[in-house]
N, C-alpha and C positions, 0 to 999 in steps of 0.2 A: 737894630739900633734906633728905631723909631725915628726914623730921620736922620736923625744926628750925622754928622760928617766930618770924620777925623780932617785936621788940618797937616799939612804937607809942612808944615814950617815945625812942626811938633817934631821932629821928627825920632829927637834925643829919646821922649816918652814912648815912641813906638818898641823904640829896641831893643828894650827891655822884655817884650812881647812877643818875640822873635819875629818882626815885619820889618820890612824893608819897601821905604818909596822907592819909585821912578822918578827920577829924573824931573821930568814933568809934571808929576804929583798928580798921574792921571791910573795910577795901579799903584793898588798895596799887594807884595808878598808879603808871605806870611804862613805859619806852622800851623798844621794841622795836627790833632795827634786823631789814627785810626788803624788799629791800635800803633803804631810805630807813629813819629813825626815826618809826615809829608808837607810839601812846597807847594801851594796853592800860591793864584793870583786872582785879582777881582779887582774891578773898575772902581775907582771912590765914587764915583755918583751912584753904583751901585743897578745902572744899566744892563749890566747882565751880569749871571751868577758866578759864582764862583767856582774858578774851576781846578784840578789838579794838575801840575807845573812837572812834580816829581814825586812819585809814588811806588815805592817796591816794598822790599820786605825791610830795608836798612833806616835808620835814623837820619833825614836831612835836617841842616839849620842854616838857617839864613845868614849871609856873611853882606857885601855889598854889592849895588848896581854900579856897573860903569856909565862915566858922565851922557857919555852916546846913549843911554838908555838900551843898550843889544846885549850884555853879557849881567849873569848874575855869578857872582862868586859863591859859592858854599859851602858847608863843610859836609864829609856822608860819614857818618861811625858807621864801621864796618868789622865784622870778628877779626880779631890782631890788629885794632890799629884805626886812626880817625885820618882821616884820609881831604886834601882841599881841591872843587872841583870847579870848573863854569859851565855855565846852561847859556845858549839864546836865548835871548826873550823874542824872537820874532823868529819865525819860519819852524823848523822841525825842532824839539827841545833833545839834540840828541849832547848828553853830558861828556865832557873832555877831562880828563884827571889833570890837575896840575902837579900836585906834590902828592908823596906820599913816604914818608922817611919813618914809620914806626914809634914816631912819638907823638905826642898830643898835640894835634894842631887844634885853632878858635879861630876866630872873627876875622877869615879875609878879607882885607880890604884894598882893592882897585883904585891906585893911584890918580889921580883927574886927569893926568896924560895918558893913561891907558899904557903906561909903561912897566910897571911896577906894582907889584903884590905885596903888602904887612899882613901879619898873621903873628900870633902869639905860639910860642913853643916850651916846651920843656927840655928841648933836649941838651943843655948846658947844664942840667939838673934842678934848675929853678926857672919860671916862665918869663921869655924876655922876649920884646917886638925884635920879629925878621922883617926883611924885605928881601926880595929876590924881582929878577929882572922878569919883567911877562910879556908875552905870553911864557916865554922859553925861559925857566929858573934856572937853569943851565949857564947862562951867561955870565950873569954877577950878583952878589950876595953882600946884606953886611946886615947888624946887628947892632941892638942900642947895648953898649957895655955895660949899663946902668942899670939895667934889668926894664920891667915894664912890662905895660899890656894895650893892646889896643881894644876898645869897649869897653860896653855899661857895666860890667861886672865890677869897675872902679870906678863908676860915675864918669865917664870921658863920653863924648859922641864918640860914635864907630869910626870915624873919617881917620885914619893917622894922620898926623901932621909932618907932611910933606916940605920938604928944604933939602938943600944945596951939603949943607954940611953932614955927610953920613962916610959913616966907619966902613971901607969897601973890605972884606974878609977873601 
């Protein structure tokens, strides 16, 4: 990039790219494809090189950082099924499943209280933003009746937007 140096406040234009900032706007994730799409990160000053985050035989994408900057949310396609997971970003990157229900999950995103998971599904037959309680989806669930998506695939930042007034199912 000849210098250049993506800015942290961009952050809408990255997502589109499949990268995800930190937090602190001091690492970009970000898709590799080799040949499958792998989770790389790399420092923005570009201090040290870029290295692989998450790399098998399966398809990762990028979903969101939590605010703490320690978990990255994901999605892995996986044969039968797209499956939503998180990685550390600090210490060992060993990957935790969060969901996996057989239908088409997108764009986790990690609520700023680190309480709560959105994600887009089909499984109502058309794609509508979920939320489920995190870490443990177990807990409590609820859905915009309205249908909808979280992410750039509609031109929206990734962030869902977070409030008090939600449908508990």
């Amino acid at each position: 990039m000849s210098g250049a140096r993506a800015v942290p406040g961009s952050r809408r234009r990255w997502k589109r790219f499949g990268a995800e900032w930190t937090p602190d706007g001091r690492e970009l994730i970000y898709i590799k494809e080799n040949p499958q799409f792998d989770l790389y990160r790399r420092a923005a000053d570009a201090s040290r090189p870029a290295e692989p985050l998450l790399s098998d035989s399966h398809d990762h994408y990028t979903g969101s950082v939590s605010r703490d900057g320690r978990l990255l949310a994901f999605v892995l396609s996986v044969t039968g099924g797209v499956q939503l997971w998180t990685v550390p970003l600090q210490g060992q990157a060993a990957p935790t499943l969060y969901l996996a229900n057989g239908f088409n999950l997108a764009h986790p995103a990690i609520s700023p209280d680190g309480h709560w998971m959105a994600y887009d599904s089909d499984e109502s037959g058309r794609v509508e933003v979920y939320a489920q309680s995190f870490p443990d989806p177990k807990l409590r669930r609820w859905k915009d009746l309205t249908g909808g998506r979280v992410g750039a695939q509609c031109g929206l930042a990734m962030d869902a937007s977070w409030s008090t007034g939600k449908v508990i199912l």
